[in-house]
C-alpha positions as CSV (number, residue, x, y, z in Angstrom):
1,X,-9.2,-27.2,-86.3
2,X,-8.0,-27.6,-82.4
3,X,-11.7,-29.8,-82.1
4,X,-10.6,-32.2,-84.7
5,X,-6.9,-32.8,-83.0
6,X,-9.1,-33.3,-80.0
7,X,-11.2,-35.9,-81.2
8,X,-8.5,-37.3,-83.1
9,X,-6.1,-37.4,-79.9
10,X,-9.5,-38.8,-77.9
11,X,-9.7,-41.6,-80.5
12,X,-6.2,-43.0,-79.9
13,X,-6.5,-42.8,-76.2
14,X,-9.7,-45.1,-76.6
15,X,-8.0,-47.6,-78.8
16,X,-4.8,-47.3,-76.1
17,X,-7.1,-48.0,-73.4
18,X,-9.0,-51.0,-75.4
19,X,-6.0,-52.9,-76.1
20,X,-4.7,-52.3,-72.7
21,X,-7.9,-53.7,-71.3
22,X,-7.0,-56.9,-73.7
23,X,-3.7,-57.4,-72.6
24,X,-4.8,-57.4,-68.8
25,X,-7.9,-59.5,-69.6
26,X,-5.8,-62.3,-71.5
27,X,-3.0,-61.7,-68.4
28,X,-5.5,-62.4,-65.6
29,X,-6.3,-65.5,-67.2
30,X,-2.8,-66.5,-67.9
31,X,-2.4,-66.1,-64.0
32,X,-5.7,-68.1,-63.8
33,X,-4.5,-71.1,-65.6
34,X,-1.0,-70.6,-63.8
35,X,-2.5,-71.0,-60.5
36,X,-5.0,-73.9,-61.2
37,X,-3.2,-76.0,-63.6
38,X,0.3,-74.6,-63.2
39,X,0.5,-74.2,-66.8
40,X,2.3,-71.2,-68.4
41,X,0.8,-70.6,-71.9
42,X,2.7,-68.2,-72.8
43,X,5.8,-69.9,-72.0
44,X,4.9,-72.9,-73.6
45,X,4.0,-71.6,-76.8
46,X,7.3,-69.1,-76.8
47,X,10.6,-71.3,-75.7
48,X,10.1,-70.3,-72.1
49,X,9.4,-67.9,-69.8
50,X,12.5,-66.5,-70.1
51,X,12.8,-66.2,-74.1
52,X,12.7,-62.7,-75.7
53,X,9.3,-62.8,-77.3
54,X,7.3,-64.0,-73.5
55,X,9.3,-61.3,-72.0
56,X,8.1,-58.6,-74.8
57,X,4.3,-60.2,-74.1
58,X,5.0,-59.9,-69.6
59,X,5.8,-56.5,-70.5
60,X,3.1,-55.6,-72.6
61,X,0.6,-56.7,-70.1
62,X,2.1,-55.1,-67.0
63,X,2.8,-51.6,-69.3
64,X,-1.0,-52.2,-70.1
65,X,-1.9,-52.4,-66.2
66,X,-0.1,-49.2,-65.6
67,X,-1.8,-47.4,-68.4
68,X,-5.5,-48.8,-66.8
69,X,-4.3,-47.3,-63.5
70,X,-3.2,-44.5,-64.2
71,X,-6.2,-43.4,-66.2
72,X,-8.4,-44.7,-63.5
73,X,-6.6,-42.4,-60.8
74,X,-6.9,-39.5,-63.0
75,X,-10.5,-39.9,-64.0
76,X,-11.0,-40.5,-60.1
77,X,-8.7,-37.6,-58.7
78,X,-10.5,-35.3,-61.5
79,X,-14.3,-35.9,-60.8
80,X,-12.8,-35.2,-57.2
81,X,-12.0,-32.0,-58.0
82,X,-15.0,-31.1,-59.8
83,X,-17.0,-32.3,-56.8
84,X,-15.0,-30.1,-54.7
85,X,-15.4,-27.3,-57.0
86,X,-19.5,-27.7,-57.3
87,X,-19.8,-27.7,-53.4
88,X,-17.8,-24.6,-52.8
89,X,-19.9,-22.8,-55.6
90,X,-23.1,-24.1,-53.9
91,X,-22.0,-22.6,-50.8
């Protein structure tokens, strides 16, 4: 049973970490079209950059950016551990 809730548990995490990858793709390129063209999309399409509903979408893209980083560092920090842990075994 605890290897389902595992698998189940690993299967959000993967479709948190898809749509997070979405939301910081399609915010790079909003940036990208800010800078060339000075053109905010989002804005435009919303009432402003200041309305509620481009303010919920900013935030979703920089709460998706955290998520990326953090599971970047941990994967990082935790394949240094292992590392250090397999060269003080072969010692």
């Amino acid at each position: 049973m605890a290897q389902k809730e595992v698998s189940k548990r690993d299967n959000i995490m993967k479709w948190v970490k898809f749509i997070s990858f979405g939301f910081v793709l399609f915010g790079g390129l909003m940036w990208l079209i800010i800078g060339i063209f000075n053109v905010d999309i989002i804005g435009g399409i919303f009432g402003g950059s200041g309305s509620g509903f481009s303010r919920l979408v900013y935030s979703l893209i920089g709460i998706s950016s955290v998520i990326l980083l953090t599971t970047m560092l941990m994967k990082v920090f935790n394949n240094e551990k292992k590392a250090t842990r397999v060269a003080k075994a072969t010692k």
